[in-house]
C-alpha positions as CSV (number, residue, x, y, z in Angstrom):
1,X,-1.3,32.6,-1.1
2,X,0.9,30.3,1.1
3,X,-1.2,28.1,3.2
4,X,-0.9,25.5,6.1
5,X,2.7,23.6,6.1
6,X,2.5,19.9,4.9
7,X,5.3,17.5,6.4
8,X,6.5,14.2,4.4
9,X,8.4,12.2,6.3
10,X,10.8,10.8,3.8
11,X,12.8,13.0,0.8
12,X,12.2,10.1,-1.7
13,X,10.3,9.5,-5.1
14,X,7.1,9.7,-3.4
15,X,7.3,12.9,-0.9
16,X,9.0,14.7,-3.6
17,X,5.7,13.8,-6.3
18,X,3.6,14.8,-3.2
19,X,5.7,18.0,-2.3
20,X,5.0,19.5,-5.7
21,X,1.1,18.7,-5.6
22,X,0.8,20.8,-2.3
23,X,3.7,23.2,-3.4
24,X,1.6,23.8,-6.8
25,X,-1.6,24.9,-4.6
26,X,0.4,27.5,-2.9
27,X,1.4,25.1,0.5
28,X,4.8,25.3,2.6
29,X,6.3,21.3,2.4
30,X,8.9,20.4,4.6
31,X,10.7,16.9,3.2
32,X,11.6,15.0,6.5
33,X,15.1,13.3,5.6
34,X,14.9,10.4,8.5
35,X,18.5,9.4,8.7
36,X,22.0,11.0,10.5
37,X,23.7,12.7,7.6
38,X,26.7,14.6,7.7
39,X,26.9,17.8,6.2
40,X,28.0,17.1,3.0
41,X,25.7,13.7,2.5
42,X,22.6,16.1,3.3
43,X,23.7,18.7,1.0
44,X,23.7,16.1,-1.4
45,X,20.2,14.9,-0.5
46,X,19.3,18.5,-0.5
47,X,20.2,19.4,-3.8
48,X,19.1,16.2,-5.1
49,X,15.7,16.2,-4.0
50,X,15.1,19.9,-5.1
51,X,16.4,19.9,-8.4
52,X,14.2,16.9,-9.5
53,X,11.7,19.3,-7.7
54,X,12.4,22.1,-9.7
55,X,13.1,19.9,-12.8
56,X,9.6,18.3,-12.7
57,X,7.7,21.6,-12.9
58,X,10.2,23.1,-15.4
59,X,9.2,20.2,-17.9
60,X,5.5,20.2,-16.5
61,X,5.9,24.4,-17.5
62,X,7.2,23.5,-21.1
63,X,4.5,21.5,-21.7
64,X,1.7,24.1,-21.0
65,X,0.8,23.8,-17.7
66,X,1.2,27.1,-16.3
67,X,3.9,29.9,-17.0
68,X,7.5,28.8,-16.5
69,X,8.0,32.1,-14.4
70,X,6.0,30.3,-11.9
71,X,8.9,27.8,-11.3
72,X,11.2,29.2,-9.6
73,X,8.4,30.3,-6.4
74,X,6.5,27.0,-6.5
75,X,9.8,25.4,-6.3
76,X,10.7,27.7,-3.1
77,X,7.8,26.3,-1.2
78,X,9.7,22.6,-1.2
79,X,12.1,22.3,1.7
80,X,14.3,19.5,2.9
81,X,14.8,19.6,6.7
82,X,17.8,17.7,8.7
83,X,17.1,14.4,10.9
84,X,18.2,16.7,13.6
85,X,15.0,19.2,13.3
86,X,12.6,16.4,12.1
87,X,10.6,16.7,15.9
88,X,10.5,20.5,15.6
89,X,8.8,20.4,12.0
90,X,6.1,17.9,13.2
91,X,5.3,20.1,15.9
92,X,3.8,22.7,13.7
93,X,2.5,20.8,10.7
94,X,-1.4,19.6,10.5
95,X,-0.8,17.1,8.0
96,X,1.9,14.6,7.2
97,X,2.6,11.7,4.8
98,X,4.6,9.2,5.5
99,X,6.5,8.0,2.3
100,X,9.4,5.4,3.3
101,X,9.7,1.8,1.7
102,X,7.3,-0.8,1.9
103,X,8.8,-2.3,5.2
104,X,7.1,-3.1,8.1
105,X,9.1,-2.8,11.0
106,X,10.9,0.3,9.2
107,X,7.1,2.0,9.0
108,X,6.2,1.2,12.3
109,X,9.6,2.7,13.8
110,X,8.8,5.9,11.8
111,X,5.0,6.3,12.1
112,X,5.8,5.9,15.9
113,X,8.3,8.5,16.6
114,X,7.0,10.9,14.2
115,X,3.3,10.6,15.8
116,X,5.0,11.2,19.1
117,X,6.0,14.7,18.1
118,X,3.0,15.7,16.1
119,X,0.3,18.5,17.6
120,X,-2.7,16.3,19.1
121,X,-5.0,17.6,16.3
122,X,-2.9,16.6,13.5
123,X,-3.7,13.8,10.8
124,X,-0.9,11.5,10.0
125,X,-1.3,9.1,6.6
126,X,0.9,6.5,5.5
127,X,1.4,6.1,1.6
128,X,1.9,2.4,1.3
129,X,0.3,0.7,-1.7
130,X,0.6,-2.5,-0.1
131,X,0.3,-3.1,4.1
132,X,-3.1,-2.4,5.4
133,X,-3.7,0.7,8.0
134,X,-4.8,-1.7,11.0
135,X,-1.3,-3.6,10.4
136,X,0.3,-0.3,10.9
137,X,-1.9,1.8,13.3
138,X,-1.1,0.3,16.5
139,X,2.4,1.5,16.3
140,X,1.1,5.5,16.1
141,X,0.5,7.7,19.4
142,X,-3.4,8.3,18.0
143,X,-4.9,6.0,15.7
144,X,-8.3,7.7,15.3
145,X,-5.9,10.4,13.3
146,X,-4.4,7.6,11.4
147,X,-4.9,6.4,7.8
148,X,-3.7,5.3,5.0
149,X,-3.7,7.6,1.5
150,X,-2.5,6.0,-1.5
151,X,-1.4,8.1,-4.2
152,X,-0.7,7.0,-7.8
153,X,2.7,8.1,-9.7
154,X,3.4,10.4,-10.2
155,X,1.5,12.0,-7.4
156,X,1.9,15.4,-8.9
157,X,-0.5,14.5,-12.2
158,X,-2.8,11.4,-11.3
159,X,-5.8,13.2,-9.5
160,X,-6.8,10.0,-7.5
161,X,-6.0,9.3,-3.7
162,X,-7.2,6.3,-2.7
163,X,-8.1,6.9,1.6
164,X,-8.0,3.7,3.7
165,X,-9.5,4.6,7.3
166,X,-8.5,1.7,10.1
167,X,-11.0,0.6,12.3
168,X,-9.8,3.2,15.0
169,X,-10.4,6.2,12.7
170,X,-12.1,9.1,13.4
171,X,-14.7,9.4,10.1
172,X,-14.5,12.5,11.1
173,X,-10.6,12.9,10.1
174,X,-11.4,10.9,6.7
175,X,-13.9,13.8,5.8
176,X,-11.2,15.9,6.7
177,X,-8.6,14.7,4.7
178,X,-10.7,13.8,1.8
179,X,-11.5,18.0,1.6
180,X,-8.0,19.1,2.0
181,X,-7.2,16.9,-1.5
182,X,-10.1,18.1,-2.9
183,X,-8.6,21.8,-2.3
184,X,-5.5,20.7,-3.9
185,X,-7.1,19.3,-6.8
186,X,-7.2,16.1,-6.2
187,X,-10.1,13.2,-6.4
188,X,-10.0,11.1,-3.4
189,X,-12.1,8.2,-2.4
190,X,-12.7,6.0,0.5
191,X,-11.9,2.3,0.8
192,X,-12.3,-0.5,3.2
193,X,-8.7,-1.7,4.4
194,X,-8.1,-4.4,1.8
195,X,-5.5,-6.0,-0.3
196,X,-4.5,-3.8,-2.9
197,X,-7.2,-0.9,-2.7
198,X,-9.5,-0.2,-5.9
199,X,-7.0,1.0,-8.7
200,X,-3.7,-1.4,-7.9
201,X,-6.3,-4.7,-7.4
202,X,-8.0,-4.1,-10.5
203,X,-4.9,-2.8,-12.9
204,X,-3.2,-6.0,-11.9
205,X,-5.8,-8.5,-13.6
206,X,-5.6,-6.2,-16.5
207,X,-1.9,-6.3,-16.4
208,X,-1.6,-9.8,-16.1
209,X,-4.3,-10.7,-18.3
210,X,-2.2,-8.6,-21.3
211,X,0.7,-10.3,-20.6
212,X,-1.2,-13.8,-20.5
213,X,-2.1,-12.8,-24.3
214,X,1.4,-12.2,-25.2
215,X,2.6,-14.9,-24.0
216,X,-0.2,-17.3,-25.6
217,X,0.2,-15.5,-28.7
218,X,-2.6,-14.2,-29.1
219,X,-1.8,-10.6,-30.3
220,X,1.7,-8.7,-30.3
221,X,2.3,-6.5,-27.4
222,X,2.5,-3.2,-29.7
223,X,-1.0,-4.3,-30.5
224,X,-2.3,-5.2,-27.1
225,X,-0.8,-2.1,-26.0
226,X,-2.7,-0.1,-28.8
227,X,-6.0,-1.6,-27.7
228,X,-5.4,-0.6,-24.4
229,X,-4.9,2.7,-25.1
230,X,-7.8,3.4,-27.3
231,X,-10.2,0.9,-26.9
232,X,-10.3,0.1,-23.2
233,X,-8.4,3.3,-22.0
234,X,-10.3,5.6,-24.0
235,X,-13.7,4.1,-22.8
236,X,-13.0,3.9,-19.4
237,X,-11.4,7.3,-18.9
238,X,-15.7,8.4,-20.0
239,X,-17.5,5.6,-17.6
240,X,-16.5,3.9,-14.9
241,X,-16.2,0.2,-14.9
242,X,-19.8,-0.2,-13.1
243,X,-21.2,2.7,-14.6
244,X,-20.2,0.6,-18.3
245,X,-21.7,-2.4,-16.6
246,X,-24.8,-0.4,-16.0
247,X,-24.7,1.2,-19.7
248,X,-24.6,-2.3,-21.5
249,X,-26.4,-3.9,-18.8
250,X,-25.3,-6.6,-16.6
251,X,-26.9,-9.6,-18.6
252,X,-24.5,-8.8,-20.9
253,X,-21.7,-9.3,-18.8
254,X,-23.3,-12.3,-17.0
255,X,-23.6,-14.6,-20.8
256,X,-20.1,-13.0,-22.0
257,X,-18.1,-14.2,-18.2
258,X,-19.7,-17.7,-18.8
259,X,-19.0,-17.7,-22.8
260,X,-15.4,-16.9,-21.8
261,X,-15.1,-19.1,-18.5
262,X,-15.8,-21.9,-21.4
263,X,-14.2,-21.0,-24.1
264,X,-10.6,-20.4,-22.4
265,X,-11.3,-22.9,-19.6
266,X,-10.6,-20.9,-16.9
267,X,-12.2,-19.8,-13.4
268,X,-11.1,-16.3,-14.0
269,X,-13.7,-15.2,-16.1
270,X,-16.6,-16.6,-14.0
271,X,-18.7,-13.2,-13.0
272,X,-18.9,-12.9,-9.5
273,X,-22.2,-13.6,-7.6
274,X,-23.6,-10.0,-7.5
275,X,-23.8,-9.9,-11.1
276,X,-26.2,-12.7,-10.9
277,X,-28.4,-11.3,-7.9
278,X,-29.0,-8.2,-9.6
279,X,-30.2,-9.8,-12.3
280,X,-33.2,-11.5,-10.6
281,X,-33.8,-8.3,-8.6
282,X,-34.0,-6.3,-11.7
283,X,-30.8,-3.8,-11.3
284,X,-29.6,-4.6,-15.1
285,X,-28.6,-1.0,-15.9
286,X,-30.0,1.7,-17.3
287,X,-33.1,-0.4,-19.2
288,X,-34.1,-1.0,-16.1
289,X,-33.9,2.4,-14.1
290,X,-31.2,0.3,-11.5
291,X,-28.0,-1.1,-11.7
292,X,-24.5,-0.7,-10.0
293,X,-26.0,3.1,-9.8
294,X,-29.4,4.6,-9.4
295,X,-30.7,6.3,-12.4
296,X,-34.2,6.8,-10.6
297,X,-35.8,10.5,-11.6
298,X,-32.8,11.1,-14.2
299,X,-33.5,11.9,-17.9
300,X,-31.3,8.6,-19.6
301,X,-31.2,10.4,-22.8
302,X,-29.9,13.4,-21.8
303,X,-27.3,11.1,-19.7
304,X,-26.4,9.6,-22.8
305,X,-25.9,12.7,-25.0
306,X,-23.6,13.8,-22.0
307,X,-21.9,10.9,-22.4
308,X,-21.7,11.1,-26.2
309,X,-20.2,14.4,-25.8
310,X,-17.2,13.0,-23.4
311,X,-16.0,10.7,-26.3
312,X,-16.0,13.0,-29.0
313,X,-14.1,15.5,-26.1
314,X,-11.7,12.2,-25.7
315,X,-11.8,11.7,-29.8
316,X,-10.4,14.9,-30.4
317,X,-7.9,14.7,-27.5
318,X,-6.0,12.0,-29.0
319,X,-6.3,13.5,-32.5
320,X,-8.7,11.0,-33.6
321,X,-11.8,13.3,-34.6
322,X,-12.4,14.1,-38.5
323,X,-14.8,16.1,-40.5
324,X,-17.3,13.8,-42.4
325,X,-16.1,13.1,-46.3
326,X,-18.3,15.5,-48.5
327,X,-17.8,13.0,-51.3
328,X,-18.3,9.2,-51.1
329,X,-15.0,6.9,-51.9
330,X,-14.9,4.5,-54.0
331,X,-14.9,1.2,-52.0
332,X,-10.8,-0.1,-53.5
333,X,-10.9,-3.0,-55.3
């Protein structure tokens, strides 16, 4: 059934990923386009931004998704609206995305005038991966209904939504905003404005530190790239990173940052101080009952089975799970 109308303003990569999220859970989208076309130029925009629509969840129905009857109606819930109607589409839709390049002055200009037109009780969120919500919020009619949301590409398939509330927002709208992509399917979470939010921050020490190897030779990137995949990939799509802290325990990772900040003489490495301070307060993980997390009252053993169970659900995902030999091999010689 066809719910509330979501507006993005933008018809590029990333309204088009987040038109098909809301489009797949049975929303109206309206794709803003935010420049004076001629007739022809936006029938070219049109058609452009709808096939990829359409062409995305044809290839997303091939693969097994859902039933590639389904195509044709999702697709019909995507429309792209003229410059000329942009303030009559804001006027009835309770949530819209902003989605235009990482520019400053260009997202101010467009948060402003599209906040202008928007009902009093709607949320407005801007997409940026990269310029923190205070730095933009000053330029939109109501701040306390302002924030950012960071998706991950493509929007459509990466469950996380990474919310950045400014200091003017209402928690009120978070809460809000965090249930309507919960109803959608998605898993958001709240971060303080800062630099680079949780996934990008993190995912560029990894990326960097890969590359570093390359480059010093250490290993080839096919072979980085398969240890990726499924040593630290696989583990981490089970735990999270402070949950894995937690499950080897922190003094681990204390003695392994300062064999490494040695060893390959660098500052990098060096754990920061909260790794420390839990140690002496006795939050080491889950030998101690305390960590990252709180495993107070829970049975650990049946934690860990649960876990157990993930990885062989992971194992066999990537095609990596065998019977046991029913005959011992001789070792080769």
């Amino acid at each position: 059934m066809v719910r509330s109308v979501v507006a993005c303003l933008g018809a590029g990569r990333m309204g088009r990923g987040i038109a098909i999220a809301f489009a797949y859970a049975g929303h109206e989208v309206r794709l803003i386009d935010l420049k004076p076309r001629d007739a022809q130029a936006f029938a070219e925009l049109r058609a452009a931004a709808l096939g990829e629509v359409r062409e995305t969840l044809a290839s997303l129905a091939s693969v097994g998704l859902f039933e590639p009857a389904l195509v044709d109606p999702i697709a019909a819930r995507v429309a792209v609206v003229p410059h000329a109607e942009r303030a009559a589409t804001l006027a009835e839709a309770p949530l819209v995305f902003e989605g235009v390049p990482e520019i400053l002055d260009l997202k101010r200009q467009v948060l402003a005038e599209a906040s202008a037109s928007m009902p009093p009780e709607a949320i407005l969120a801007s997409t940026t991966s990269t310029i923190l919500v205070d730095d933009l919020s000053g330029s939109v009619a109501r701040p306390e209904r302002f924030l950012n949301a960071h998706w991950l590409n493509p929007a459509y398939l990466v469950p996380l939504v990474e919310l950045s509330p400014g200091r003017n927002t209402d928690p009120a709208v978070t809460a809000r905003l965090r249930g309507m992509l919960e109803a959608i399917g998605k898993v958001p979470v709240t971060c303080a404005a800062s630099p680079g939010f949780i996934v990008p921050r993190i995912q560029a020490l990894a990326m960097n530190e890969a590359a570093r190897m390359v480059e010093e030779g250490v290993a080839s990137a096919g072979d980085v790239d398969l240890a990726t995949r499924y040593g630290f990939g696989f583990r981490f799509a089970v735990l999270g990173l402070l949950e894995f802290i937690d499950w080897g325990g922190g003094d681990i990772l204390h003695y392994a940052s300062a064999y490494l900040e040695g060893a390959l003489g660098s500052e990098r490495y060096r754990a920061p101080p909260i790794i420390a301070r839990n140690m002496e307060e006795g939050r080491i993980g889950l030998r101690t009952g305390r960590g990252f997390l709180d495993y107070e009252g829970r049975d650990i053993e049946e934690y860990r089975r649960g876990r157990l169970a993930d990885f062989v659900a992971m194992l066999r995902h990537v095609g990596l799970a065998r019977p046991p030999a029913q005959e011992p091999r001789q070792a080769s010689r």
